[in-house]
C-alpha positions in Angstrom: -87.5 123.7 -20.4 -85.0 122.9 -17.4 -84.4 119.4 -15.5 -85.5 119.3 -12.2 -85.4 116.3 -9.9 -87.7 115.4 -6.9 -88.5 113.0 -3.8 -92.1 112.3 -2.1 -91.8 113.0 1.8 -93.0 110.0 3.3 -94.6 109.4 6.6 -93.2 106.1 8.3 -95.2 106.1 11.5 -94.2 102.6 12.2 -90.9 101.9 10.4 -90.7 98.2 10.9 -93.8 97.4 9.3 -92.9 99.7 5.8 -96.5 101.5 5.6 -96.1 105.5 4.6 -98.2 108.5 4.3 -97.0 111.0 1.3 -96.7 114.4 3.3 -94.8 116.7 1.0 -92.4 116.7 -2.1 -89.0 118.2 -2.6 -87.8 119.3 -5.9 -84.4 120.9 -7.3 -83.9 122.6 -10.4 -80.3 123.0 -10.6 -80.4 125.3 -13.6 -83.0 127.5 -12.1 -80.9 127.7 -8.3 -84.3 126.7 -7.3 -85.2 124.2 -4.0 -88.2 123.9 -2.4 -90.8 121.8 -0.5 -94.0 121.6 0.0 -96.1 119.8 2.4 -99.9 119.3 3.7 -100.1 116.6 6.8 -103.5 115.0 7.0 -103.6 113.8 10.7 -106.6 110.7 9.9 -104.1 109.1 7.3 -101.3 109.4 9.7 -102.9 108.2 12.3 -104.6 105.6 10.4 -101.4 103.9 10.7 -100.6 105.0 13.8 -102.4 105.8 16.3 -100.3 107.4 18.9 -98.1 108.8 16.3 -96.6 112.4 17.6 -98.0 114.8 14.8 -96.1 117.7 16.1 -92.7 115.7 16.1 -93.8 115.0 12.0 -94.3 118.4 11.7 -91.2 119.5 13.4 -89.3 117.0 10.8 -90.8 118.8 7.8 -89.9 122.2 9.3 -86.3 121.4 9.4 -86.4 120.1 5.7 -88.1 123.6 4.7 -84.7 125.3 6.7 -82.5 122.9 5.1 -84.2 124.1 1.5 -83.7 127.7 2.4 -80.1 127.4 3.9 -80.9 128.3 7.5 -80.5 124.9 9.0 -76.8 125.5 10.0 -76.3 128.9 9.3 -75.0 129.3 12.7 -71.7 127.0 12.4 -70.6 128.3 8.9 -69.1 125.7 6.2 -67.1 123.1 7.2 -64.3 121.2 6.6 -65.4 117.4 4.9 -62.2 114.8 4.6 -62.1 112.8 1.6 -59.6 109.7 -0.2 -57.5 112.7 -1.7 -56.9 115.0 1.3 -60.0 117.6 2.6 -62.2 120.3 1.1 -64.1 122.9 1.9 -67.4 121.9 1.6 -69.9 123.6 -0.3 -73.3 125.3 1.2 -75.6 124.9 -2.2 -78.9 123.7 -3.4 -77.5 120.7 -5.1 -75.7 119.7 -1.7 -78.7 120.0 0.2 -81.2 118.5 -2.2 -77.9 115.4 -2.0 -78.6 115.9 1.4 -82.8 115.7 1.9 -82.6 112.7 -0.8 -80.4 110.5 1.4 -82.2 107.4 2.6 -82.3 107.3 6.3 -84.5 104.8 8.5 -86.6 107.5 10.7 -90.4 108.4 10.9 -89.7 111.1 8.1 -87.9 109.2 4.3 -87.4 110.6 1.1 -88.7 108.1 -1.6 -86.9 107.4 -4.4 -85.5 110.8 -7.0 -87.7 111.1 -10.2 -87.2 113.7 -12.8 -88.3 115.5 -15.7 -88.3 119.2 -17.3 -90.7 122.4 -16.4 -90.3 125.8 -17.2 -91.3 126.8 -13.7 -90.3 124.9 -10.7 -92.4 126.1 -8.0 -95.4 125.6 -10.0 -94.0 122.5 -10.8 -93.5 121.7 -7.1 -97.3 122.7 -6.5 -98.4 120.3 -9.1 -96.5 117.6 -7.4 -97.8 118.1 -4.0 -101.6 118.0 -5.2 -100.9 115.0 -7.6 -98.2 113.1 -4.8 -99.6 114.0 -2.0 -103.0 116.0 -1.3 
């Protein structure tokens, strides 16, 4: 059995007023190299909420988290350069990096919720269980 950690993928149609949707679920298993999301929009909850809501910009926002996952979101500009107290580094292009990444709060239509954990032997089915217990 290996750690994994994981954030719900909420739907914040109307930020000010702090109702979400769960849409998918993120999880990293470090010692597996494994990240992944999973996701399932179901427009009548959104939209519940919303009315007027732009479904394809959600669904836009969730495709950019499954190219962060994979690595492809930047591939095009390389690894950078990230300044820090003690000088600069070379920053690194991993799944713990990105997962740092996806979990960052952030005040849009698309949040991470807050990072839970525990241990599987198999993180993608793992992942699955999480999306039909979190989220379908």
């Amino acid at each position: 059995m290996k750690p994994y950690q994981y954030v719900t993928l909420r739907c914040v149609p109307r930020v000010e007023r702090e109702e979400f949707v769960n849409v998918g679920v993120v999880l990293h298993c470090p010692a597996e190299d494994f990240l992944g999301v999973r996701s399932a929009v179901d427009p009548a909850r959104i939209r519940a909420l919303d009315a007027e809501i732009d479904l394809a910009a959600v669904q836009a926002a969730l495709d950019a988290i499954e190219r962060v996952c994979r690595g492809d979101a930047h591939a095009g500009f390389g690894v950078g350069v990230r300044a820090t107290a003690y000088g600069s580094r070379a920053q690194k292009d991993d799944a713990s990096t990105r997962f740092g990444f996806l979990k960052a709060p952030r005040s849009t239509v698309l949040q991470p919720g807050p990072v839970h954990g525990g241990v599987t032997a198999d993180p993608a089915r793992t992942l699955e269980h999480l999306l039909e217990c979190l989220v379908l």
